[in-house]
C-alpha positions in Angstrom: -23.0 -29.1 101.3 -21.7 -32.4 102.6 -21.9 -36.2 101.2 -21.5 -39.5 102.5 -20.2 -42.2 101.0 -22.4 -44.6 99.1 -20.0 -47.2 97.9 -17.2 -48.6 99.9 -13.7 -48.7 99.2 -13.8 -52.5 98.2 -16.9 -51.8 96.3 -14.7 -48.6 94.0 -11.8 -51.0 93.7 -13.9 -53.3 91.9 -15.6 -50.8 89.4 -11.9 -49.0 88.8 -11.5 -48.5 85.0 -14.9 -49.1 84.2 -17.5 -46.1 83.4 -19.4 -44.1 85.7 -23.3 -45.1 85.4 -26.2 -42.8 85.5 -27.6 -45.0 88.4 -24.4 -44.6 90.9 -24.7 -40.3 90.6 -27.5 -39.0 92.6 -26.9 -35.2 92.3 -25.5 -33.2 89.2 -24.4 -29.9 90.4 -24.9 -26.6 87.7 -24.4 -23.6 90.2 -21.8 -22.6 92.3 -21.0 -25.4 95.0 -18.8 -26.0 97.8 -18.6 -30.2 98.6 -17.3 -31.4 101.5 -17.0 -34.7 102.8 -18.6 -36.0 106.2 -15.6 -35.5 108.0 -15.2 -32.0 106.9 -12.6 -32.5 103.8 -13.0 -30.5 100.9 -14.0 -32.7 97.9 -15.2 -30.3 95.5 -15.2 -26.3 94.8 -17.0 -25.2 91.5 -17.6 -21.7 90.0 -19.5 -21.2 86.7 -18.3 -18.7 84.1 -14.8 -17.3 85.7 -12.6 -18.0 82.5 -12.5 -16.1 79.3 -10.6 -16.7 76.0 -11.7 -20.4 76.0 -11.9 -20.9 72.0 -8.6 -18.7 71.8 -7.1 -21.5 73.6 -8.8 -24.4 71.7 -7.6 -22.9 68.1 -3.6 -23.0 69.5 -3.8 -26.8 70.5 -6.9 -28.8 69.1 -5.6 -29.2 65.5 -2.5 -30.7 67.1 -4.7 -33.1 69.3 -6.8 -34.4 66.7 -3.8 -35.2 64.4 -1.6 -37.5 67.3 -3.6 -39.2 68.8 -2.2 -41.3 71.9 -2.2 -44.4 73.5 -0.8 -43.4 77.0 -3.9 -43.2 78.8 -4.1 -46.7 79.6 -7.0 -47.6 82.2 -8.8 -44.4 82.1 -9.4 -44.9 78.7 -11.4 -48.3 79.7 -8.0 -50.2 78.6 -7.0 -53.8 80.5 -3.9 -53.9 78.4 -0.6 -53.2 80.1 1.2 -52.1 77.2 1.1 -48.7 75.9 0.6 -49.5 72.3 -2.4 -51.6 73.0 -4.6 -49.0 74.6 -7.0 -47.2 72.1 -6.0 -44.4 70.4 -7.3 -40.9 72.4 -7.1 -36.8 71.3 -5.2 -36.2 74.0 -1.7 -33.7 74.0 0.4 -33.3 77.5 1.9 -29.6 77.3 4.5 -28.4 79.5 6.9 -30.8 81.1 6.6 -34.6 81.4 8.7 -37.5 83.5 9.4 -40.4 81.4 11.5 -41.3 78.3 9.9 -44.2 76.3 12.0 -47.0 75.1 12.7 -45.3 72.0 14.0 -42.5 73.3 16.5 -44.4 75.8 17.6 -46.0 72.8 18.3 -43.0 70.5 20.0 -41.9 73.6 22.1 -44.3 73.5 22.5 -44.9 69.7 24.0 -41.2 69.2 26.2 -41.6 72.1 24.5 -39.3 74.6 24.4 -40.2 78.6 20.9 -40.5 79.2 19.7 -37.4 80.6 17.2 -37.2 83.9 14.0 -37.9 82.9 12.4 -34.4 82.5 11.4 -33.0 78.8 9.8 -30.8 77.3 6.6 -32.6 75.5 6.0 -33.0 72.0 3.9 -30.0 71.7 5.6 -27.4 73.6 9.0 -28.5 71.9 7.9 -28.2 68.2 5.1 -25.1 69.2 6.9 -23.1 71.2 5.0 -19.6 70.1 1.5 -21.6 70.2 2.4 -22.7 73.8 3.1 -19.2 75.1 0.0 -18.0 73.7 -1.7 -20.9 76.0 0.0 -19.6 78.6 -2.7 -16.8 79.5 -5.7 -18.9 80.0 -3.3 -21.3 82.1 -2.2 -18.6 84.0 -6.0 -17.4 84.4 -6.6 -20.9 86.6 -4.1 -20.5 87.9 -5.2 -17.0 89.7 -8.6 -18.9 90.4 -7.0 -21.8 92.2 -4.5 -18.9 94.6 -7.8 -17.3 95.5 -10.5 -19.9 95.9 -7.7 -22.6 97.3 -5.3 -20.5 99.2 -3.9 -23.5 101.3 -3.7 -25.8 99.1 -2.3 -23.6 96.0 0.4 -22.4 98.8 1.6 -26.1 98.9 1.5 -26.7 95.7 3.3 -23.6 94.3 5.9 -23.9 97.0 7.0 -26.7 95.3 6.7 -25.1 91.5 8.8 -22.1 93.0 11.3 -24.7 93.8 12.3 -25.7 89.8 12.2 -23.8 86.3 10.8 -27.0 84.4 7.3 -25.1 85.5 4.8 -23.0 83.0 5.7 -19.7 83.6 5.4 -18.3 86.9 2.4 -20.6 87.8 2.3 -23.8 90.2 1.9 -25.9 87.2 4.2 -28.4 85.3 1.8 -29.9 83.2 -1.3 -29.5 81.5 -3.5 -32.7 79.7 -5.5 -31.4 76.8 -8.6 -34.1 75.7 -11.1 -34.3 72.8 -14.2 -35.9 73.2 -12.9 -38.6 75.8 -15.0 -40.0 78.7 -13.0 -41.1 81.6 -13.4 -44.4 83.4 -13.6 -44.7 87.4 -9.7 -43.6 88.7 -7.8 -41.4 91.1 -5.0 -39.7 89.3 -1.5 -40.4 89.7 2.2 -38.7 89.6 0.5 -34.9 90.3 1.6 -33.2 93.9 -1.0 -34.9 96.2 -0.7 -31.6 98.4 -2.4 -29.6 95.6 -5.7 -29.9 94.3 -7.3 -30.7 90.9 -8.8 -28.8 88.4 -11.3 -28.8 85.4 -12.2 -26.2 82.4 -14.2 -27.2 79.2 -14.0 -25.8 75.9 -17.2 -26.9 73.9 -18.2 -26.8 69.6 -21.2 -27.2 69.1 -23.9 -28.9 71.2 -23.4 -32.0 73.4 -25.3 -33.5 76.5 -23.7 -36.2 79.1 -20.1 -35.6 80.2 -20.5 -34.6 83.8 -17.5 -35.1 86.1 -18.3 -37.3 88.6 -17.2 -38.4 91.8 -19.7 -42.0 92.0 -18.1 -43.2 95.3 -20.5 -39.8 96.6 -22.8 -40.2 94.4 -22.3 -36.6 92.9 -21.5 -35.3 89.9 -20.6 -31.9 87.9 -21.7 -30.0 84.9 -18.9 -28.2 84.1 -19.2 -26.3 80.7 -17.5 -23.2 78.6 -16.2 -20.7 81.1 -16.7 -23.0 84.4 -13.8 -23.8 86.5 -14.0 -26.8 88.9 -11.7 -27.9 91.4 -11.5 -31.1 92.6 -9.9 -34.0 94.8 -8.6 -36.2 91.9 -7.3 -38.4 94.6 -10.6 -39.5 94.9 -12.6 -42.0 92.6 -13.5 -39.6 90.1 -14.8 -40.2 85.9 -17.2 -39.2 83.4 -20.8 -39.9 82.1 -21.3 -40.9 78.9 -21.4 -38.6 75.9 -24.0 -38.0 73.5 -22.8 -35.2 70.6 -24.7 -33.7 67.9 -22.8 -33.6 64.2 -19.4 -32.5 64.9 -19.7 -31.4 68.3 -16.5 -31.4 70.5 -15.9 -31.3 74.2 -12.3 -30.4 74.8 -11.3 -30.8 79.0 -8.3 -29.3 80.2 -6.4 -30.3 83.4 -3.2 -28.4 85.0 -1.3 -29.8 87.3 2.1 -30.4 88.8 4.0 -33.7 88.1 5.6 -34.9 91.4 8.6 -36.3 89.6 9.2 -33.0 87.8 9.2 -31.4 90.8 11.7 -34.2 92.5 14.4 -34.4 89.9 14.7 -30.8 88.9 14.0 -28.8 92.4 16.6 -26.2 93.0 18.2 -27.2 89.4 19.6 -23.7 87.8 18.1 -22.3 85.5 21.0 -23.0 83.2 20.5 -26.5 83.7 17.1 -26.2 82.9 19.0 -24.7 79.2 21.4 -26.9 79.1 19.2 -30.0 79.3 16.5 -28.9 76.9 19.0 -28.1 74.5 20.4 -32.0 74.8 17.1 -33.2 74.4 16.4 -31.3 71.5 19.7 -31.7 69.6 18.7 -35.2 70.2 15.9 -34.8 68.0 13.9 -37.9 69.9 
């Protein structure tokens, strides 16, 4: 299948960070698809029902998520506030490895007399549930197999790169994965993952829900991606969510691996007893 643009790139640039309308998607997609662009680019692969042990992976994680919520996702949370503490409050958890110290941190750092170390850590979650995080592991790992043999070329890229440090999840071509409750994205491209791989998508669902659709408006097309599905995706391109309409209690958890350029730059071809040495710093830190 391919689609043409029906916004321009001026036209996207002025509805960035504001939410996908029912009236700019043309075509929801609920079966197997393959999207391509007009000039032959890949914009979109999607497969329903190739991932098992879904609510498994919701029980390690969404007790966490619910009980820190975070302010660090900024515009695609609808946010015009540059500062971090003035975007609302999302259930959201980054697991794996992350890029940035926060002001705090630098200045704990600096307070207990300890050289500020490269800006790499272990997050929040995988440093305080280490034995939860490994348990993730095997449904990471699961998309991970998907991507290798639906994506070939652009999973090659991509884990060349993961092969290339030890601040990875396991022997995947992951860094990172972004965990969400019950959050509709606004219109944006994402930024700081390897823009030689390609994005990804699985939902974990309680109860029943309608709306959410991933959605790509400068194409007009969108996808229902539910329990079991795994999409792939250009997340270079415009993408968000419709809105969300839940029954009592209902959840929609997304999940999103990926590798985090900056990871990548400031730890490839570390040793792995670097890759010791500096999470032991950070957590004797206790930051």
């Amino acid at each position: 299948m391919k689609v043409k643009k029906q916004f321009t790139n001026e036209q996207m640039e002025a509805l960035k960070n504001t939410f996908v309308k029912r009236e700019h998607i043309h075509t929801i997609l609920k079966k197997d698809a393959e999207v391509f662009t007009e000039d032959g680019k890949l914009l979109l692969f999607f497969r329903k029902k190739k991932l098992t042990g879904a609510q498994e992976f919701y029980d390690l994680i969404a007790d966490f998520t619910k009980k820190n919520p975070s302010t660090n996702r900024g515009s695609a949370s609808g946010s015009e506030f540059k500062i971090i503490g003035q975007h609302p409050k999302i259930q959201t958890t980054i697991s794996g490895y992350f890029d940035r110290w926060t002001p705090n941190q630098k200045a704990l750092f600096k307070k207990k007399g300890i050289k500020t170390p490269i800006e790499v850590r272990e997050t929040m979650f995988t440093s305080h549930h280490p034995e939860k995080f490994q348990q993730m592991v095997p449904f990471i790992k699961q998309i991970d197999h998907l991507y290798k043999k639906y994506l070939p070329g652009y999973y090659e890229k991509q884990a060349r790169k993961a092969r290339e440090t030890h601040f990875k999840i396991a022997d995947t071509a992951f860094t990172t994965v972004t965990t969400n409750i019950n959050f509709q994205t606004t219109i944006h491209t994402d930024k700081g993952d390897d823009e030689e791989g390609f994005g990804n998508l699985a939902v974990i669902e309680k109860g029943k829900y309608t709306g959410g659709e991933t959605c790509l408006p400068q194409f007009g097309i969108g996808v229902d991606v539910r329990e079991g599905d795994i999409l792939f995706m250009n997340v270079h391109e415009w993408h968000g969510n419709l809105p969300i309409q839940f029954e009592k209690d209902a959840e929609r958890m997304s999940i999103v691996c990926y590798l985090r350029k900056r990871v990548w730059e400031r730890t490839r071809n570390k040793s792995k007893a670097f890759m010791i040495r500096h999470n032991k710093t950070v957590k004797q830190s206790n930051i």
